[in-house]
C-alpha positions, 0 to 999 in steps of 0.5 A: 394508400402508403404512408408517409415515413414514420407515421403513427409513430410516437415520440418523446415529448417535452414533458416526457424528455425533462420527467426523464432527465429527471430521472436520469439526474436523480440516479447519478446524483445516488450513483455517483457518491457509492461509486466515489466509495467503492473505488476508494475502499478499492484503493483502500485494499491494494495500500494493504497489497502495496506496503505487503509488497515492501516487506516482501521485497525487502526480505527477499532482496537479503536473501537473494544477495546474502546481505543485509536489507532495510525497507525506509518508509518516508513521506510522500507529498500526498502525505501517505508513506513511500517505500525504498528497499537497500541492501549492505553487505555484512563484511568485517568493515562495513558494519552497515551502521552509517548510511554511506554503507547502504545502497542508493537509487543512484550506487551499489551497496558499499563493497558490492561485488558480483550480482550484488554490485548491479543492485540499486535501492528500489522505491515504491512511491504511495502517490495512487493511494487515497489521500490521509482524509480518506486512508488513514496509514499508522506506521508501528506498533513502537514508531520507526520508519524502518525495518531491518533483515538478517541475511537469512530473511529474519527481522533483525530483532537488534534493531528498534523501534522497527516497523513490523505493522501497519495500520490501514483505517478509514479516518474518524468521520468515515467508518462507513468508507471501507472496512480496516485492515492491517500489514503484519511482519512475523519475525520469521519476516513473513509479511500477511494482510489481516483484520485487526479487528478479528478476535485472536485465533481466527484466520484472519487475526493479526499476530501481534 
């Protein structure tokens, strides 16, 4: 006697199909804030990569092209700071204090020659960054939006307020987010991520 196809053979009921629905809304409902957490502490850790690369782009590009460098921090419309990095040539009348003496995205540093004449300022924009309710970014330790580089790759110490740190923090509210971090610029115009919490000495302390 053969069987019809399938028979004996139990399937879902109503009752059974709505309890797993059920079950199914209640994990995403759990799921879905944790997941909303982890990308933005992920996003959270590559602002810190982000604002590192700025540094050391600028401290390479002085010594790349013998000039002096800046990196210029400025608002992004999400509200998170942008970055652009220019260079000035260091020559009797180009004392690189106008801003005409600085490369644009557009011309060469004033007086350029050589590789240097191909140059043109290079910008970071921070729009893939968490937003300010999310990410706090604090520019310091003294204000400023920028920092300067000798040609040796050596912050310019002559140039103040300059921004040798920044800070990355979950806003007040949210502590639980992601854990703080922080960008610190030696003078030697070596850029490290830290901890700004660590106690001093500890590998993972900012220097100050």
């Amino acid at each position: 006697m053969q069987h019809a196809p399938g028979a004996g053979q139990a399937g879902f009921t109503l009752i059974e199909s709505m309890v797993a629905l059920a079950i199914f809304a209640i994990l995403l409902a759990m799921g879905v804030p944790r997941m909303s957490e982890w990308l933005t502490a992920t996003k959270a850790a590559n602002a810190a990569g982000f604002y590192a690369e700025g540094f050391t782009l600028a401290r390479l590009q002085a010594l790349s092209n013998n000039s002096q460098s800046r990196l210029v921090f400025s608002a992004n419309p999400g509200g998170q700071p942008d970055w652009q990095v220019d260079i000035c040539l260091r020559t009797t009348d180009t004392p690189c204090s106008l801003d005409s003496d600085w490369s644009t995205q557009d011309q060469a540093a004033k007086g350029a020659t050589g590789a240097s004449a191909a140059f043109r300022s290079i910008r970071r924009s921070a729009a893939a960054l968490p937003p300010t309710t999310r990410l706090s970014v604090t520019l310091g330790p003294n204000g400023g939006n920028a920092v300067y580089f000798t040609p040796l790759g050596w912050v310019d110490s002559s140039r103040a307020p300059r921004v040798t740190r920044i800070d990355l923090q979950p806003p007040p509210g949210q502590g639980g987010a992601f854990k703080a971090g922080a960008v610190a610029l030696t003078l030697a115009g070596v850029a490290t991520t830290c901890n700004p919490d660590a106690a001093e000495g500890a590998p993972s302390w900012c220097p100050q």
